[in-house]
N, C-alpha and C positions, 0 to 999 in steps of 0.2 A: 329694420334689422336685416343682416344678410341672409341668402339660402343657403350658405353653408353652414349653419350654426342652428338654421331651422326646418332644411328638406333637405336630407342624407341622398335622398336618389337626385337633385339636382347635386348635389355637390363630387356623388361621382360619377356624372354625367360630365361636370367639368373639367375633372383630373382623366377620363376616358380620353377627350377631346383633348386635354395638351400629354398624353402619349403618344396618340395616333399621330399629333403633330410633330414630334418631336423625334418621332423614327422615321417618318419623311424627309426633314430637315438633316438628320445624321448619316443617310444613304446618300444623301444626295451629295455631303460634304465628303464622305468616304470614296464615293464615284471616280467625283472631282480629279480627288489628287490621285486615283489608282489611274487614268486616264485611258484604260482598258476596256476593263469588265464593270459589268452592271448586275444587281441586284435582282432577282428570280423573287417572285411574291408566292406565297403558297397558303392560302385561305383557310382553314382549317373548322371545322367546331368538333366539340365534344363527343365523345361514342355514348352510344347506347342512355341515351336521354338526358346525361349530366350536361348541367347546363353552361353555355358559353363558349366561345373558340378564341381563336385569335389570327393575327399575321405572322406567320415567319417569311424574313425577308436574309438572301442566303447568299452571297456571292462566291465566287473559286475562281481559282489559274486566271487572278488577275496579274498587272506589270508590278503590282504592289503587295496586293494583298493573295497568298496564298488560300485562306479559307476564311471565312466568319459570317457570321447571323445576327440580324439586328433583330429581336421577335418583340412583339406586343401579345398579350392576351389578355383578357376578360373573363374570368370563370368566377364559377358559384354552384351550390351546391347545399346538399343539407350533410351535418357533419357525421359523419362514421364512428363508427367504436373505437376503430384504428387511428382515427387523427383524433379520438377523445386521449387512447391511452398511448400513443407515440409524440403529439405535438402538442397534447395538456390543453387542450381547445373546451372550453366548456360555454356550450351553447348550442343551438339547435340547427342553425345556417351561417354559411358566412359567405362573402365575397372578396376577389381581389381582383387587381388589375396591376400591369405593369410593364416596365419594360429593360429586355436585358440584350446584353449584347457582349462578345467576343470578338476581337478582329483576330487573327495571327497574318501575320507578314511571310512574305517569302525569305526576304534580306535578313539572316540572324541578326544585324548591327536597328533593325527596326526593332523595337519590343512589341508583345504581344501587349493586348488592354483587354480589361473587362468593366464596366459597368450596370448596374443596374438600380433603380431606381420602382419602388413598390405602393400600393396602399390596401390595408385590409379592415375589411369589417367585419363582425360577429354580432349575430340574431339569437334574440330569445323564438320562444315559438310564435310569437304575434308580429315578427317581424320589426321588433322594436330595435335600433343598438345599442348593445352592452359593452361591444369593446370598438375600439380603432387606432390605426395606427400606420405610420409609414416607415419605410425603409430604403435603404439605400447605401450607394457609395458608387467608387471608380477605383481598381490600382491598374498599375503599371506593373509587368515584365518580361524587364530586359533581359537580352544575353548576354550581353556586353553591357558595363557601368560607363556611360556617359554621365558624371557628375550635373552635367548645368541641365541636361534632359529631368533625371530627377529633381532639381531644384524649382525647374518650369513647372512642371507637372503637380506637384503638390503646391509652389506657390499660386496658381490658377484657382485651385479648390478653396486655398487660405481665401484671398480674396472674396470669395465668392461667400462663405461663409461667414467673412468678417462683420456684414452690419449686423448679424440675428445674433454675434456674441462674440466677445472675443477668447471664451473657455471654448468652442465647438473644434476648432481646426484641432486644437492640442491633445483633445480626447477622443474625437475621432479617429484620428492619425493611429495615436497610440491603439484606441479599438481594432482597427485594422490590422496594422501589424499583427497583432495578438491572432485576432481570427482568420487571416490568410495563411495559418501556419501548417506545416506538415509534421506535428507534434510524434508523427509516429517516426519520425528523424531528426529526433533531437532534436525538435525545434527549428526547423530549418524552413524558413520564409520561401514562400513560392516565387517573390519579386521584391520587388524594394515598396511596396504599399501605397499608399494616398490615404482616403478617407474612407470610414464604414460604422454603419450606422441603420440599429433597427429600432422596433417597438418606440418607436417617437410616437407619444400620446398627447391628444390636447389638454394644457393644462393652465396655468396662470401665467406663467412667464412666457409662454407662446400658444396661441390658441390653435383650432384649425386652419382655418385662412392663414395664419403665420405661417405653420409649416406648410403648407401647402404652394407661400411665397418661397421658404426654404428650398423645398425639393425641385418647384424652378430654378433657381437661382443655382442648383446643381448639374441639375441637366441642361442647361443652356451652358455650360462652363466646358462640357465635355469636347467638343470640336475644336474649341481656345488652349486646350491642355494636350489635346493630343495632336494635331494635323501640323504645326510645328516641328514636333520631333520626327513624325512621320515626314516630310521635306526635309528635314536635315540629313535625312540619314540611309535615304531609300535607293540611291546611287552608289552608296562607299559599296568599292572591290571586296567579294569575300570567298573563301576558300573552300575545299572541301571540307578542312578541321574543323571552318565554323559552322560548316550546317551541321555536321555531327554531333558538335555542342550543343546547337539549337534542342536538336533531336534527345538530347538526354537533359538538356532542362522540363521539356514538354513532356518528359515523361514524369516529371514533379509536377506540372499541372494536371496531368492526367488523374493522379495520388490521391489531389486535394480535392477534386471536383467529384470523383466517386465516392469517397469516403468521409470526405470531411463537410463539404459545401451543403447547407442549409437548405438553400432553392432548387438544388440537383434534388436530394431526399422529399423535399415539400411534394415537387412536380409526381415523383413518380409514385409516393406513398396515397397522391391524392387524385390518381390514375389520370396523370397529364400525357400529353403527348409526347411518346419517347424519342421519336426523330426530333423536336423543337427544342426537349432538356439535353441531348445530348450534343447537339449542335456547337457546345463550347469546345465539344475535345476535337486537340489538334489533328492535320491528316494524315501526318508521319511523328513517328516517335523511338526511343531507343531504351532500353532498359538492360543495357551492362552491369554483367556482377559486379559491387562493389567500385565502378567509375570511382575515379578521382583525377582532377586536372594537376597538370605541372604546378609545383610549387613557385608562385613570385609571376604568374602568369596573368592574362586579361579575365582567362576562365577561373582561375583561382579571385581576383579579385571582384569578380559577379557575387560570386560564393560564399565569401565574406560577409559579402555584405545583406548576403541572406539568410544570412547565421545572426549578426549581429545587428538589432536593426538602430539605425541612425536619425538624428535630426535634420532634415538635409534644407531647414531653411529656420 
C-alpha cells in the first residue's frame, strides 16, 4: 500500500520536496532568459514560536524582469478563533505548504504572471486528519493582447490537464476567470486568465497521489507556458505611453491582490510574513481618476477583453 494514503507526515514530506524543487528549477529558468539579474534567497521562519518559515527567493532591475519573487513556505500552527470565525476552519491544527510566484516585466509588451500551487491539512486535537486538500492555478496579464500569447498560455495548462480529465481545463478556466475578477469594477478582469483551482479533496475519481500527480503536471507546465512569450516579446520598442499603461493596469493588480486575493488575506490573517505576502505588488503604479484609453485603440483592446472574458482556445 502507498505512504501517501497511509503516513500523512511522509506524504508531505514529498509534496515539501517537489516545492523546494520546483522553485529552484523556475529561478533558474527565469535567470536564464533575464540574462542579468539573479535571484537574492532570504531564509525566513516564523516569529515568536509559530511554527515553520520558508524561502523567499526575489529578483529586481533585471534586463527583463523589473520585480518578482518566487517564495516557498512551510507553516503550521494550532488554529485561532480568528481563522475559526474568518476562514470557517474547524479543527484544532493545521498545516500548509506552497508555492507562489509573481514576475512583472519591465517591457509593457511582456505580461505580468502569477502562479501558485498549495496543499493543506487540518487536525483534530490527536493530530489525526480531518480535512486535506490542494490548490492552485497560473494566469497571465498582459498589457497589450497578443492573441497567440494567450492561446499558448492557456493551451499549455489544457494539455497538461488533459489526461486527469477532459472537464478540468473548461472548469477551471471558467473558475478563474470568475476569481481573478475586480468585481468592485464591474467586473473587470485583472488579465485574460488561465487556470484556478482550490479545495481539491481526495476522493473516488481521483485520490491523493492522483492529485498530487495533478498539481505536478501543473507546475512543471509553468516555464513551457510562460518563457516563450517572455522571448517573444522582451525586445519589442516601447514608448513612454506604454509604460504609463503598464503603470495603470498594475494599479488593477494592486486592487485585486489587497482586496480580493484569498492567499494575500490567508498570509496575513494567519500572521505570515508581510514582506513575502506582499512581494506580488508591482514597483511602480498609477491610479488616475477615472482613466480611460482611446477609443479603437491597443489599450482599449486589452480592456475589452478584460471586461469580456473569452475562449481563446
Amino acid at each position: 500500500m502507498s505512504i501517501y494514503k497511509t503516513e500523512t507526515h511522509a506524504f508531505r514530506e514529498c509534496w515539501i520536496e517537489y516545492i523546494l524543487n520546483l522553485q529552484q528549477e523556475i529561478c533558474a529558468g527565469l535567470e536564464k532568459i533575464d540574462g542579468k539579474a539573479h535571484f537574492i534567497t532570504d531564509d525566513w521562519e516564523r516569529a515568536e514560536g509559530r511554527g515553520g518559515g520558508g524561502k523567499t527567493r526575489v529578483i529586481t532591475n533585471g534586463e527583463v524582469f523589473e520585480k518578482g519573487g518566487v517564495n516557498s513556505s512551510v507553516v503550521y500552527g494550532k488554529v485561532s478563533d480568528k481563522m475559526r470565525k474568518q476562514l470557517g476552519l474547524d479543527g484544532e491544527k493545521w498545516f500548509a505548504c506552497g508555492l507562489s510566484l509573481v514576475i512583472h516585466p519591465f517591457n509593457p509588451f511582456v505580461p505580468t504572471v502569477h502562479a501558485n500551487w498549495r496543499y493543506f491539512e487540518l487536525y483534530d486535537e490527536n493530530d489525526n486528519v480531518i480535512d486535506q486538500w490542494f490548490g492552485g492555478g497560473s494566469d497571465l496579464t498582459p498589457y497589450y493582447l497578443f492573441e497567440e500569447d494567450a492561446v499558448h498560455f492557456h493551451q499549455t495548462f489544457k494539455n497538461a490537464m488533459q489526461p486527469f480529465g477532459e472537464d478540468l481545463y473548461p472548469k477551471y478556466k471558467k473558475w478563474c476567470d470568475e476569481y481573478f475578477t475586480n468585481v468592485h469594477r464591474e467586473n473587470e478582469m485583472r488579465g485574460i486568465g488561465g487556470v484556478f483551482y482550490d479545495h481539491l479533496k481526495p476522493s473516488p475519481d481521483m485520490d491523493l497521489e492522483q492529485l498530487f500527480q495533478f498539481q505536478q503536471a501543473n507546475g512543471n507546465s509553468f516555464l513551457n507556458a510562460y518563457l516563450p512569450i517572455v522571448e517573444k516579446r522582451k525586445s519589442y520598442p516601447f514608448a513612454p505611453e506604454n509604460k504609463y499603461w503598464q503603470e495603470i493596469r498594475r494599479g488593477r493588480y494592486v486592487e485585486f491582490n489587497l482586496i480580493h486575493d484569498r492567499g494575500t488575506l490567508f498570509g496575513l490573517k494567519t500572521n505570515g510574513r508581510t514582506e513575502s505576502i506582499l512581494m506580488s505588488l508591482p514597483p511602480t503604479v498609477r491610479f488616475d481618476y477615472n482613466y480611460q484609453p482611446k477609443e479603437e485603440s491597443e489599450e482599449a483592446k486589452l480592456l475589452e477583453a478584460c471586461k469580456h472574458p473569452r475562449e481563446w482556445i
